[in-house]
N, C-alpha and C positions, 0 to 999 in steps of 0.2 A: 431857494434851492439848498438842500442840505449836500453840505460833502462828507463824502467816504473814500476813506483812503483802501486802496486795492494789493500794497506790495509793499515791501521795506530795502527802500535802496539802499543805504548806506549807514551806518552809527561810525561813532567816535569813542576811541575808547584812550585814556589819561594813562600814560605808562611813564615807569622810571625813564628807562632803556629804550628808545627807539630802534637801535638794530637788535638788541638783545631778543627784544618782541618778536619782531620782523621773520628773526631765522629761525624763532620758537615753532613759530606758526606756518612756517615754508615747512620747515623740516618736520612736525608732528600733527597737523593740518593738511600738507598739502597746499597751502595759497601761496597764489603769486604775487613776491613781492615786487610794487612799481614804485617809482620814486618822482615825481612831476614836482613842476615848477611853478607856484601861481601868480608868478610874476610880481611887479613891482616894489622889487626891492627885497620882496617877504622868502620867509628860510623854505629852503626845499620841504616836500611833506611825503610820506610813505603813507602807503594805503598796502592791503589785503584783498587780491582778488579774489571771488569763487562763487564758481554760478555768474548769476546774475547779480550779485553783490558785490558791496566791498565794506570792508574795516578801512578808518581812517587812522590811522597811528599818531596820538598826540603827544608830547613829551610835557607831562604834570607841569613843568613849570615853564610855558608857554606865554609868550604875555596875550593878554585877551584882546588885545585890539589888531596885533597881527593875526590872531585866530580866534575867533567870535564862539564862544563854544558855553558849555551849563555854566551857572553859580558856581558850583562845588566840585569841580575837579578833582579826583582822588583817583591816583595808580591803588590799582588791586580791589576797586570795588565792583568790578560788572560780573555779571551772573547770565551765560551767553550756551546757546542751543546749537548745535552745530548737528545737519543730517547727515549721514553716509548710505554709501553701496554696501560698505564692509559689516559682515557680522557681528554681533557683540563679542565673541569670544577673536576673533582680526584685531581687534579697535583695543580688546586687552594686550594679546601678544606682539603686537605693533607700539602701545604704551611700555610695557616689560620690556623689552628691545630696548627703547632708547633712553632707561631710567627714567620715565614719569611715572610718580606712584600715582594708585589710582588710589582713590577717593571711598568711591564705592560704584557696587557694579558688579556684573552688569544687572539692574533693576528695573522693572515697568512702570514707569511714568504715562503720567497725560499730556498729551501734544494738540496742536493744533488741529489736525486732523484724527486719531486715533491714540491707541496705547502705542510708545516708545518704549523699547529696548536700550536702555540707556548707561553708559560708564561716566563716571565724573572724575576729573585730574584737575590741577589748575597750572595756567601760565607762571610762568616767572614771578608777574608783581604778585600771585597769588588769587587772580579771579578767578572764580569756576567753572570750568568748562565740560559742558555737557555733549560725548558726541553719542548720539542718534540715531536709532534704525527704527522704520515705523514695521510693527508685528503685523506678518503676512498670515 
């Protein structure tokens, strides 16, 4: 039997700043920040809800046996797709608003399913963030 994966739960993304992140991403995202416990001793962990997803917030210098995660952990190196309801030209004057320069934008990329309408800014540690609209 061969498998095939259907859906993407969760990633982990290596930051400086875990609240720094955290309020980035509430406040210019929209996700909700949760904060759980996984018990045994091991440090509290923030995740990013949205959808049916979530971001796990890891703080770069984590040690790897409380948190089992890649080889090569580096804050500021993920390059991340985020969809919207909001228009491209929303998704700029909502970036303008809260001083995140954009990047570039808003541009037609290829996605998953079709051409994206796409702006690109990046978080705090500097990864790049893509948010989204698929062309109606």
């Amino acid at each position: 039997m061969q498998v095939k994966v259907s859906a993407l739960d969760h990633i982990v993304i290596n930051v400086s700043d875990v609240a720094r992140t955290a309020e980035w991403y509430r406040k210019i995202l929209g996700m909700e920040v949760k904060v759980f416990d996984p018990g045994h001793g091991k440090a509290k962990r923030t995740s990013l809800v949205f959808g049916d997803q979530k971001i796990n917030v890891r703080p770069r210098d984590a040690d790897k046996v409380e948190w089992f995660t890649a080889d090569h952990e580096m804050a500021g190196s993920d390059d991340l797709c985020f969809l919207t309801s909001s228009t491209p030209d929303e998704v700029v004057a909502h970036l303008e608003a809260n001083g995140v320069a954009i990047e570039e934008g808003p541009t037609k990329k290829q996605g998953a399913r079709g051409t994206l309408l796409s702006v690109y800014c990046r978080d705090p540690d500097g990864s790049l963030i893509e948010i989204s609209s698929y062309e109606q």
